[in-house]
N, C-alpha and C positions, 0 to 999 in steps of 0.2 A: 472542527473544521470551520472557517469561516465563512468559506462559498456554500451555504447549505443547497441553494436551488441547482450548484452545477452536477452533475451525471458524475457517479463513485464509479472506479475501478478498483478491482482488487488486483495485485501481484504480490507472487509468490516467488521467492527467492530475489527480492529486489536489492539486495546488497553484491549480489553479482555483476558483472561487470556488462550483459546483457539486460540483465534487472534494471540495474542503474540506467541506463539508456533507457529504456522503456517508462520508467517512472519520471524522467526529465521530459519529455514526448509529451504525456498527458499531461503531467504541468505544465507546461508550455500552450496546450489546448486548451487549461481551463478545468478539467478535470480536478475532481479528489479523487485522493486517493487511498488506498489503504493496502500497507504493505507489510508480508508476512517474512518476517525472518530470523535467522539463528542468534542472531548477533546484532544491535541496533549502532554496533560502533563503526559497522561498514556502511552507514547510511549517511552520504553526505550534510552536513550541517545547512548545507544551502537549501535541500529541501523542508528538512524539517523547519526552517525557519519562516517560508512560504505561509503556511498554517493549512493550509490542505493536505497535507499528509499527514496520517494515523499508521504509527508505526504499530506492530503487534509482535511482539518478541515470542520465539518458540518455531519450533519445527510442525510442518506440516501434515508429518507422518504421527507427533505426538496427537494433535486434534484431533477430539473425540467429535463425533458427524454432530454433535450440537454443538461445537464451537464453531467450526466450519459453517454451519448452517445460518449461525450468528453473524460470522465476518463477511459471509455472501448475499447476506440479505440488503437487500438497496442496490447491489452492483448492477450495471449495466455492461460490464465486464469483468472476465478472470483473467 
C-alpha cells in the first residue's frame, strides 16, 4: 500500500455488491484497505489499481485465528 501513514480498514466479503460500496467509501476517505475475499475477480480493477487496497483471497470461515489475527492487526476497522 502506498499511503502507509493513512488508518487500514479491513472488509470482509468486499466483492459484494454492499462490500463494493463500502470499500469505494474508504477509498474515497483516504483509507487502506484490506479486503478479504472468495474470489478476487469480483474486485473492481479500479480499486485495485488505487494501490491502497490488499486484496486477500480465501474465505473467512477457512482462517485459522492467526491468520485473522494477522489481517486485523493495524486495522482501525472491520
Amino acid at each position: 500500500m502506498s499511503n502507509s501513514h493513512a488508518a487500514t480498514a479491513l472488509v470482509v466479503g468486499a466483492s459484494g455488491a454492499t462490500g463494493r460500496l463500502l470499500v469505494q467509501q474508504l477509498l474515497d476517505r483516504g483509507l487502506n484497505v484490506k479486503a478479504i475475499v472468495r474470489s478476487p475477480n469480483g474486485v473492481p480493477g479500479i480499486f485495485t489499481s488505487q494501490g491502497r487496497l490488499a486484496v486477500i483471497q480465501g474465505s473467512v470461515l477457512d482462517l485459522s485465528d492467526a491468520d485473522l489475527a494477522e489481517h486485523v492487526a493495524g486495522c482501525v476497522a472491520v
